[in-house]
C-alpha positions in Angstrom: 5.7 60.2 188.8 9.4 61.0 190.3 10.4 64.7 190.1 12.8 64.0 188.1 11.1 62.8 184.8 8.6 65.7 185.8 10.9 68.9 186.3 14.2 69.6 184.8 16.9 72.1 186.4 18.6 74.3 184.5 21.5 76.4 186.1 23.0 79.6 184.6 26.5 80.5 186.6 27.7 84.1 186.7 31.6 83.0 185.7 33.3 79.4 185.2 35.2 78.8 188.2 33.6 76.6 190.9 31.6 78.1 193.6 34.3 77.9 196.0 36.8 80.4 193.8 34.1 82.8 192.6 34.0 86.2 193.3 31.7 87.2 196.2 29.7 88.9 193.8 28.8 86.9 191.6 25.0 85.6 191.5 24.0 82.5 189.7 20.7 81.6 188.2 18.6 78.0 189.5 15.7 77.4 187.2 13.2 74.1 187.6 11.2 74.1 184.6 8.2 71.9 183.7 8.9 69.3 181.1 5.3 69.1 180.1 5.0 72.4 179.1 8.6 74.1 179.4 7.4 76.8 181.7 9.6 77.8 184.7 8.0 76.7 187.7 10.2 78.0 190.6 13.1 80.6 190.3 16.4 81.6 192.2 19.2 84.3 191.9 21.7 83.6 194.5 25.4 84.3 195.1 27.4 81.3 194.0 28.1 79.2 197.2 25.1 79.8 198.3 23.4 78.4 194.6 26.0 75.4 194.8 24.5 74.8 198.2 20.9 75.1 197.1 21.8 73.1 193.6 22.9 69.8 195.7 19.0 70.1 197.7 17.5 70.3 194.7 19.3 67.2 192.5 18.3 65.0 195.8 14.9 65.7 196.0 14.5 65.3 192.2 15.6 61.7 192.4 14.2 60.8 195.9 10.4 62.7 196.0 7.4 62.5 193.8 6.7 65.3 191.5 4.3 66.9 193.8 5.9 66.3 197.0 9.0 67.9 195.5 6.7 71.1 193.7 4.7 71.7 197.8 7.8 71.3 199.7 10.3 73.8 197.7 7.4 76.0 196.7 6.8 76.4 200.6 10.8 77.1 201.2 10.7 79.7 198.3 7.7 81.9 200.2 10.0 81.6 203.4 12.8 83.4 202.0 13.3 86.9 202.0 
C-alpha cells in the first residue's frame, strides 16, 4: 500500500505568513498520523523554514514509497536528529 493512503500529515504553523516571512522564532508542528487507527506515528517541532523544508520530504515520499518503506526510512532520520 502507498504511504499516502496509509499515513496522513497534518501541519500546525506558528503564524500565517509563509515560511520565508516568518519570524525566526516561530516553530511549527509536522504530524504523520496513521489512518488506520488515528494515532500519531512520528512527530516534529521545528522553526518554520526549516518545517517548510522538511514538509516538501515528506509529501514526496508519501506519494513515491510504500507505507513501510516510508515509516523505516523517516523513523531512522527522526533517531538521527538531535
Amino acid at each position: 500500500m502507498k504511504a499516502n493512503r496509509a499515513y496522513q500529515l497534518i501541519v500546525s504553523r506558528g503564524g500565517r505568513e509563509p515560511a520565508f516571512l516568518s519570524d525566526p522564532s516561530r516553530t511549527d508542528r509536522i504530524e504523520v498520523v496513521s489512518v488506520d487507527d488515528g494515532e500519531v506515528i512520528l512527530y516534529w517541532n521545528l522553526a518554520a523554514k526549516q518545517a517548510s523544508k522538511l514538509l516538501k520530504m515528506l509529501r514526496a515520499d508519501l506519494i513515491s514509497l510504500q507505507a513501510d518503506e516510508f515509516f523505516d526510512k523517516w523513523l531512522d532520520a527522526d533517531a538521527e536528529e538531535p
